[in-house]
KEKE-3310 file (N, C-alpha, C; in steps of 0.2 Angstrom, whole numbers, plus 5000, padded with zeros to 4 digits):
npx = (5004:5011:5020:5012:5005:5018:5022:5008:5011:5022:5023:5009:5019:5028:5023:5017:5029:5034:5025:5023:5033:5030:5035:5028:5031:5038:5051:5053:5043:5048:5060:5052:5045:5057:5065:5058:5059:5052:5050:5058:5048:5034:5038:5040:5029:5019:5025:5024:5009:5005:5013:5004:4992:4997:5002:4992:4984:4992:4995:4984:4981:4995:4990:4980:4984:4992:5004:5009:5016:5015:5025:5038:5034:5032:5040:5053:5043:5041:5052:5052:5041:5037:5051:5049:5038:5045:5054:5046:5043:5054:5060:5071:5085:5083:5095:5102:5092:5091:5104:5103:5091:5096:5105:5102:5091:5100:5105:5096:5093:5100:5100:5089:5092:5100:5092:5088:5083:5077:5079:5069:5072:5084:5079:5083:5079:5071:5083:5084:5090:5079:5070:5080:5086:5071:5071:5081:5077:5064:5068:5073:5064:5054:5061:5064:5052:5049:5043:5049:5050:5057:5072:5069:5064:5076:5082:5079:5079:5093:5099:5093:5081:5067:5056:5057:5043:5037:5043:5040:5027:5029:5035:5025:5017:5026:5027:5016:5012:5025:5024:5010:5013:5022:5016:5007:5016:5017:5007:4998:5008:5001:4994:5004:5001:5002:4989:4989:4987:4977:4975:4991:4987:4977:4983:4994:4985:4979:4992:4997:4986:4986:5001:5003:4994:5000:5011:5008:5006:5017:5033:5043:5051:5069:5071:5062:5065:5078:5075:5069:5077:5087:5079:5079:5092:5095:5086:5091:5105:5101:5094:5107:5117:5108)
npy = (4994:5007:5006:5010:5022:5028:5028:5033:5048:5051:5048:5060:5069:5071:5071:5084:5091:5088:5092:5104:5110:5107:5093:5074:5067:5055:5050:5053:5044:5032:5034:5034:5021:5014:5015:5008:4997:4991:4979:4979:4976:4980:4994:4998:4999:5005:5016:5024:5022:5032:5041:5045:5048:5061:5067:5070:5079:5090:5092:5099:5110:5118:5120:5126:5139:5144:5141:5126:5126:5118:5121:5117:5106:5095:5090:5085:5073:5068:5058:5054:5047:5035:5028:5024:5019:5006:5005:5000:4988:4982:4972:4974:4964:4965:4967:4975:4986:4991:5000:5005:5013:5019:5027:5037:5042:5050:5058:5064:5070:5080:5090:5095:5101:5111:5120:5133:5148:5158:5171:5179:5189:5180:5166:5153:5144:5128:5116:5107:5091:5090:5080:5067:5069:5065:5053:5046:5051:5044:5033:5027:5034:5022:5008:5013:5018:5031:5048:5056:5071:5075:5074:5082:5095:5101:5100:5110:5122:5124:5124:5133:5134:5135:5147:5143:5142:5137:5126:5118:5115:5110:5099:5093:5089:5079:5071:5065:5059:5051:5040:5033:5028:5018:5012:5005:5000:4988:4981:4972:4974:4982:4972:4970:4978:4984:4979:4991:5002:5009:5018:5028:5032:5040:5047:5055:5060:5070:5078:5082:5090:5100:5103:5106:5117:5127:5129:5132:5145:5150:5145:5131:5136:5135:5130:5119:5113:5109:5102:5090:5083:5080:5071:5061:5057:5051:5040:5036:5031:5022:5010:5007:5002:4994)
npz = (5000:5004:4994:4982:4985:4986:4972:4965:4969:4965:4952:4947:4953:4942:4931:4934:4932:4921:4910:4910:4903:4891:4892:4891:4902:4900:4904:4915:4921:4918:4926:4940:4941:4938:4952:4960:4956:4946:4931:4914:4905:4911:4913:4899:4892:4900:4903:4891:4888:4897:4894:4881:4888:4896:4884:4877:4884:4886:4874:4870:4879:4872:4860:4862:4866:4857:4852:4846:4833:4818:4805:4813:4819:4811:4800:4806:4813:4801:4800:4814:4816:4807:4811:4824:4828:4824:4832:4844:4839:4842:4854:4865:4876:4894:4903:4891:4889:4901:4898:4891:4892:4905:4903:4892:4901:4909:4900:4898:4909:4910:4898:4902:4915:4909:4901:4893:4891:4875:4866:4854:4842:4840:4834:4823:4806:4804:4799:4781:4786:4797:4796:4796:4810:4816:4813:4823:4835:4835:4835:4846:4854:4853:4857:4871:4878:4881:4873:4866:4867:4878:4872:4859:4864:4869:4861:4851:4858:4858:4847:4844:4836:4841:4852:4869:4874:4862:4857:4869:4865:4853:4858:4865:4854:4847:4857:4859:4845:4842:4855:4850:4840:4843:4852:4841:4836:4844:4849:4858:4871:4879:4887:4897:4907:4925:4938:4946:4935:4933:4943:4942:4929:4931:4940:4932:4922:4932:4936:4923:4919:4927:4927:4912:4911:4918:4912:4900:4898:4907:4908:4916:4933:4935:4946:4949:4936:4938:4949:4942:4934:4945:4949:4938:4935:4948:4945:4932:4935:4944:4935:4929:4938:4941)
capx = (5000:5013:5024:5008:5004:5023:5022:5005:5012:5030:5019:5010:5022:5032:5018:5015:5034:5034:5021:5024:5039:5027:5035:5024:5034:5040:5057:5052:5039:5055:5062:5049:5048:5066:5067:5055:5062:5049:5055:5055:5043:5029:5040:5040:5019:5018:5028:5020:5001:5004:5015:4999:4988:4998:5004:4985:4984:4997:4995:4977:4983:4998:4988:4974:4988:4993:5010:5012:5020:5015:5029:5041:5035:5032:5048:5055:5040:5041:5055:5053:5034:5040:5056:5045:5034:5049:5057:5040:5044:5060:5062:5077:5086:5084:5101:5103:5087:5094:5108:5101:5086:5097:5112:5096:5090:5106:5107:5090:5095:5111:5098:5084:5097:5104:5086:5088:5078:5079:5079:5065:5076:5088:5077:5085:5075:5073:5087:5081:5091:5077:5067:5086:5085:5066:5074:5085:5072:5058:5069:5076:5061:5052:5064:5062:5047:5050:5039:5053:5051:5064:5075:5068:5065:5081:5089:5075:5081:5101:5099:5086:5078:5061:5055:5057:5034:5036:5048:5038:5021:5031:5038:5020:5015:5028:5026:5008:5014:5030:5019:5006:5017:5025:5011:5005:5022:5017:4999:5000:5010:4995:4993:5006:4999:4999:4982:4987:4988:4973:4977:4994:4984:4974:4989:4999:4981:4979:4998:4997:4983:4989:5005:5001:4991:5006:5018:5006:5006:5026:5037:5044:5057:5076:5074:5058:5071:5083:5072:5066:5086:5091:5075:5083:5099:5093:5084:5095:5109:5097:5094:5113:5120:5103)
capy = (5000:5012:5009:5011:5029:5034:5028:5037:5054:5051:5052:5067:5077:5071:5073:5093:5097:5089:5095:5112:5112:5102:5086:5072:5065:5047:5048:5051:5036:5026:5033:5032:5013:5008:5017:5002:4988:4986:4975:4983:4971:4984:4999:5003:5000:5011:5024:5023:5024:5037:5048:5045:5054:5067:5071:5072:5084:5096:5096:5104:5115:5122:5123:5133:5147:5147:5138:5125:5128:5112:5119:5116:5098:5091:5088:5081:5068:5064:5053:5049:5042:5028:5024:5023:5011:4999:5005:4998:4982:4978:4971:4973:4961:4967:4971:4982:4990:4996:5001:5012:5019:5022:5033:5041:5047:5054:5062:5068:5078:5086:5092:5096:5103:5117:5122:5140:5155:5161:5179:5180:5187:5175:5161:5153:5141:5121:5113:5102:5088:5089:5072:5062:5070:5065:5049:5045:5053:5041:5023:5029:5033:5016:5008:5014:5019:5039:5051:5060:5076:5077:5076:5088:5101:5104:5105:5115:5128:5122:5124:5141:5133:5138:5150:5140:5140:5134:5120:5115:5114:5104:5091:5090:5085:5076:5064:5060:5056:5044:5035:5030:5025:5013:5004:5001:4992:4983:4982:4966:4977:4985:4968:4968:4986:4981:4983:4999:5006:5015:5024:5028:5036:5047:5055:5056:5064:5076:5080:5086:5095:5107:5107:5112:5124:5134:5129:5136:5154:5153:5140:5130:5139:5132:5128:5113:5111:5106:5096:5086:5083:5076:5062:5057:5056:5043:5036:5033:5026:5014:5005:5007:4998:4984)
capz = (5000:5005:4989:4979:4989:4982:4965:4964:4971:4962:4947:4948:4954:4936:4925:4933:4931:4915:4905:4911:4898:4887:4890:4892:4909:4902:4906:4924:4923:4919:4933:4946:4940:4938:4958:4963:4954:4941:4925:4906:4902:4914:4911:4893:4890:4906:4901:4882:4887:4902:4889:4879:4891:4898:4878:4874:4886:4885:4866:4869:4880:4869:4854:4860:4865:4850:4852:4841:4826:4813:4802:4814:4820:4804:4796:4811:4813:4796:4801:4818:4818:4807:4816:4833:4823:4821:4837:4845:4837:4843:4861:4869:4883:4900:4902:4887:4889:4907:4900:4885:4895:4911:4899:4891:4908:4912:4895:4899:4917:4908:4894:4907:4919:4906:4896:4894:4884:4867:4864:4850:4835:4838:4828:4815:4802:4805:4792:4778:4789:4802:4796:4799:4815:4817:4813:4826:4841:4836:4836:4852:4858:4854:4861:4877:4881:4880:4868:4861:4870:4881:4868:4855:4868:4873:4853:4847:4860:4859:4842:4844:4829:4842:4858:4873:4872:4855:4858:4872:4859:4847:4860:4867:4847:4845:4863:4857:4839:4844:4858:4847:4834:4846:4853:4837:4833:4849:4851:4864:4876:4886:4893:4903:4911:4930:4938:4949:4932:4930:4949:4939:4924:4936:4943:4926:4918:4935:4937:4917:4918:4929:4924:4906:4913:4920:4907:4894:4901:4910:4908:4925:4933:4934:4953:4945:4930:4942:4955:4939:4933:4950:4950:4931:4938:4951:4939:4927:4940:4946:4932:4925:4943:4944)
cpx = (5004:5017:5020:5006:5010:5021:5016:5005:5017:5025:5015:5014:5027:5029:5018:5022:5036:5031:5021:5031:5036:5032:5030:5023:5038:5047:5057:5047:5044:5056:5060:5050:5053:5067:5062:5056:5057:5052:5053:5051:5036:5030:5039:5032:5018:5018:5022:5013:5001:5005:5009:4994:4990:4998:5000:4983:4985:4995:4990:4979:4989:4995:4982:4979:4992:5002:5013:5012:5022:5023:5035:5041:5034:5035:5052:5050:5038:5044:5056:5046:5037:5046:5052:5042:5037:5054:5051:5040:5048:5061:5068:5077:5085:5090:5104:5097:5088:5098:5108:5097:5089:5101:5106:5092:5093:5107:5101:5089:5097:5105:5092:5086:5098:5099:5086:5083:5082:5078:5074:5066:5082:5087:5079:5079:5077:5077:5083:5083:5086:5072:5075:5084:5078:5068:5077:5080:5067:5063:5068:5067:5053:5054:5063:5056:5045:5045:5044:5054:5055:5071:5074:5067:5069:5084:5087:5077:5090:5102:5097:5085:5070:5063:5055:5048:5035:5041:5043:5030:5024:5034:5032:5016:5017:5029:5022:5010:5019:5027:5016:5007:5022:5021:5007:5010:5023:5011:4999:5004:5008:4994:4997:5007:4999:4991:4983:4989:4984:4974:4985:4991:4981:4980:4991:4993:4978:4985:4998:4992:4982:4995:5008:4999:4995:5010:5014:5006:5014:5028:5041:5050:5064:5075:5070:5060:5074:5080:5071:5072:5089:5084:5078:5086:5098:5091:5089:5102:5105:5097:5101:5117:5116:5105)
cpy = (5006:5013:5011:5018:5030:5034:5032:5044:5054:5056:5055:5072:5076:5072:5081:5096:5095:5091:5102:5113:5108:5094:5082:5064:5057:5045:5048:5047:5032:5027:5033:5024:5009:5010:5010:4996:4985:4983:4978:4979:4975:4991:5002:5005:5005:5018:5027:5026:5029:5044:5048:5053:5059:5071:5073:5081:5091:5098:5102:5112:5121:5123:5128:5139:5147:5145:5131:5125:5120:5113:5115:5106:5094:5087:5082:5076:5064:5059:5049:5044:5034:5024:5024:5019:5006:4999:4999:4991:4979:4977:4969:4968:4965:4970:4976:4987:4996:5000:5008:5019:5022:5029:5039:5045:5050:5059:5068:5076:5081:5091:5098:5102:5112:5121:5130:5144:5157:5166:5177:5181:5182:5167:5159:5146:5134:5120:5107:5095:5086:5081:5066:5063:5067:5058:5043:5047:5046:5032:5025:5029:5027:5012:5007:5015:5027:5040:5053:5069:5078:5078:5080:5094:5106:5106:5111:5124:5128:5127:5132:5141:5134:5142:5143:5135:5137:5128:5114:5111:5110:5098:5091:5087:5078:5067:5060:5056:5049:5037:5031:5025:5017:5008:5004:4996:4987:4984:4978:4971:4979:4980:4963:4973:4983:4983:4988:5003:5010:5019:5031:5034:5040:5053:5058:5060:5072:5080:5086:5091:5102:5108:5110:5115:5129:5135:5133:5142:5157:5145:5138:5134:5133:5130:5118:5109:5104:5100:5089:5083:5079:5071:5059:5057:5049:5040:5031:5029:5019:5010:5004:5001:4992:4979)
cpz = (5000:4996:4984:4976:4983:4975:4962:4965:4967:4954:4944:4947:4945:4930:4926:4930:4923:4909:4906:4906:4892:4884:4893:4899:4906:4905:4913:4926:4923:4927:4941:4946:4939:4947:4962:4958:4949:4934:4920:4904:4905:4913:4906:4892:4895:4905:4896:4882:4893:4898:4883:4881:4893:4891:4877:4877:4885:4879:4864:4873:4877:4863:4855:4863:4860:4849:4852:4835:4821:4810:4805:4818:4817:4802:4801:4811:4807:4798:4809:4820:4814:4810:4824:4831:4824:4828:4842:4846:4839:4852:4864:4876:4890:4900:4898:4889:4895:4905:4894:4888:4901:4907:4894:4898:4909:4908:4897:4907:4914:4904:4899:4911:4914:4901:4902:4889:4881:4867:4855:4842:4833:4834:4824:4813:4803:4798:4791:4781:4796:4802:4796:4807:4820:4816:4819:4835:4841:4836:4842:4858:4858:4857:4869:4881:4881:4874:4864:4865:4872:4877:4863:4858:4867:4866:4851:4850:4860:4855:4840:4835:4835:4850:4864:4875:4867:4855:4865:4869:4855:4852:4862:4860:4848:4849:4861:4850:4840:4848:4856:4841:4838:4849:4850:4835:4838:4853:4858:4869:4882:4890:4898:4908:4919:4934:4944:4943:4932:4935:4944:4933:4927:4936:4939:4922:4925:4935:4929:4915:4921:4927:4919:4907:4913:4914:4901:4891:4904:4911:4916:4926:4936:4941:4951:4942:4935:4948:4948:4935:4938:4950:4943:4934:4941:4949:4937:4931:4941:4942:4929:4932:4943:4938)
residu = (UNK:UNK:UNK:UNK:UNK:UNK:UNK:UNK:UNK:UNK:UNK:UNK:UNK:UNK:UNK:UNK:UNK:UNK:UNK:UNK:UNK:UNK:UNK:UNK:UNK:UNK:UNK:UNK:UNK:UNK:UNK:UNK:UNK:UNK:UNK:UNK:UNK:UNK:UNK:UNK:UNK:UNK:UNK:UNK:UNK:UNK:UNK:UNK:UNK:UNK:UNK:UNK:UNK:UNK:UNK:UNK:UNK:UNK:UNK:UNK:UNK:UNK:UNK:UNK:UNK:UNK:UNK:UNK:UNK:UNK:UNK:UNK:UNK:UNK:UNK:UNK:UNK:UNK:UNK:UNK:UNK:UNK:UNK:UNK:UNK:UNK:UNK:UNK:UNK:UNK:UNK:UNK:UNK:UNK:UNK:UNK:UNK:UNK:UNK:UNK:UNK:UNK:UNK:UNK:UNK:UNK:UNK:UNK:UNK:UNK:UNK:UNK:UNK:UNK:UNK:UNK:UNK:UNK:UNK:UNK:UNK:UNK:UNK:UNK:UNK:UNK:UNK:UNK:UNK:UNK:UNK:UNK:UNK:UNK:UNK:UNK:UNK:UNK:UNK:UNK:UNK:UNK:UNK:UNK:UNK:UNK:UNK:UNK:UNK:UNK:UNK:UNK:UNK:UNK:UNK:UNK:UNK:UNK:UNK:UNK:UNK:UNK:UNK:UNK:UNK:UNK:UNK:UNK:UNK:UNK:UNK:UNK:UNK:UNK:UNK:UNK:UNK:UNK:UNK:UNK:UNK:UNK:UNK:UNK:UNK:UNK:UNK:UNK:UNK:UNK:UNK:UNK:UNK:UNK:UNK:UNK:UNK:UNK:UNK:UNK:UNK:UNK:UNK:UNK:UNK:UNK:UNK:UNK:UNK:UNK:UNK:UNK:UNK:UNK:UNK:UNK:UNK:UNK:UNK:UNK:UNK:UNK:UNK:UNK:UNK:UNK:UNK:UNK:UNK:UNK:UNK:UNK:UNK:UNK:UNK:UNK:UNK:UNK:UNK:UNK:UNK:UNK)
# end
């Protein structure tokens, strides 16, 4: 019961502070479930159908302020909805899977950790290379279990190919888009959801629906950044050491 309580509060509080930068929390569903011992076999569907419902969410709430930008999520999804398709399909050993999704968590704090603002004329234009790039997000994050957001986020502002609101509107497309792409290339999957899933889906759809709220109007601030940076950390160690 008690471990239940956490992983129901765990996930929450990971849905508010990620969908507030419009991601759709999966990398901190890994890391709530690799912190309790669960096996990738409940992990990745987990991730998969939670970053479903929060994406859904978020999306509505970044597109009715007017901050997604199709041209700029397009291109990229050209390439990565079918590689997530075929990521989907492919199931990794345990031990690699740990060892891909923990080095991906880790990459995901550093990324998370150092998301900064874009000054407005500093915008340059997505390059023609952005469906390769859309490429490489979507294996990665079939794969795993991830949507892909956490990793487009942080280029799209690295890069200041968008405003830091409009990077958060394209990773909350792009979460829903990868996801769905992935448990279609692994339909059977859902039914190794465990049954405190649907308490899980609650939090992950109330935690997102506040905290695309804020994030739609002001993006989290660096202390949230940072809180949500050290739970990936421990994360990704845990599964890299089990």
């Amino acid at each position: 019961m008690a471990m239940s309580a956490s992983i129901f509060a765990l996930i929450f509080l990971a849905a508010l502070l990620a969908s507030s930068v419009g991601n759709a929390g999966a990398s901190s569903y890994l890391a709530v479930m690799a912190v309790f011992g669960l096996s990738p076999e409940v992990i990745r569907p987990s991730a998969l159908v939670l970053n479903v419902l929060v994406a859904t969410v978020a999306l509505i709430r970044f597109r009715r302020a007017g901050l997604v930008r199709w041209s700029l999520v397009g291109p990229i999804a050209l390439g990565s909805i079918p590689s997530a398709l075929l990521g989907g399909m492919i199931h990794l050993p345990g031990s690699w899977y740990r060892v891909l999704a923990g080095a991906l968590l880790i990459f995901s704090a550093d990324r998370v950790a150092r998301q900064r603002e874009v000054e407005a004329s500093a915008i340059r234009p997505l390059p023609g290379s952005a469906p390769v790039l859309g490429l490489g997000i979507g294996l990665v994050s079939g794969l795993t279990g991830i949507g892909g957001g956490v990793l487009l986020g942080p280029l799209l502002i690295v890069r200041r190919w968008a405003e830091p609101r409009e990077a958060a509107g394209a990773s909350a497309a792009l979460n829903l888009a990868n996801s769905l792409a992935a448990l279609v290339g692994d339909p059977w999957s859902v039914g190794r959801l465990p049954p405190a899933f649907s308490a899980w889906a609650a939090a992950a759809l109330l935690g997102g629906m506040i905290g695309s709220g804020l994030g739609a109007r002001k993006l989290a601030g660096k202390t949230l950044r940072r809180i949500l940076a050290f739970v990936l950390v421990l994360a990704g160690v845990r599964l890299l050491v089990s």
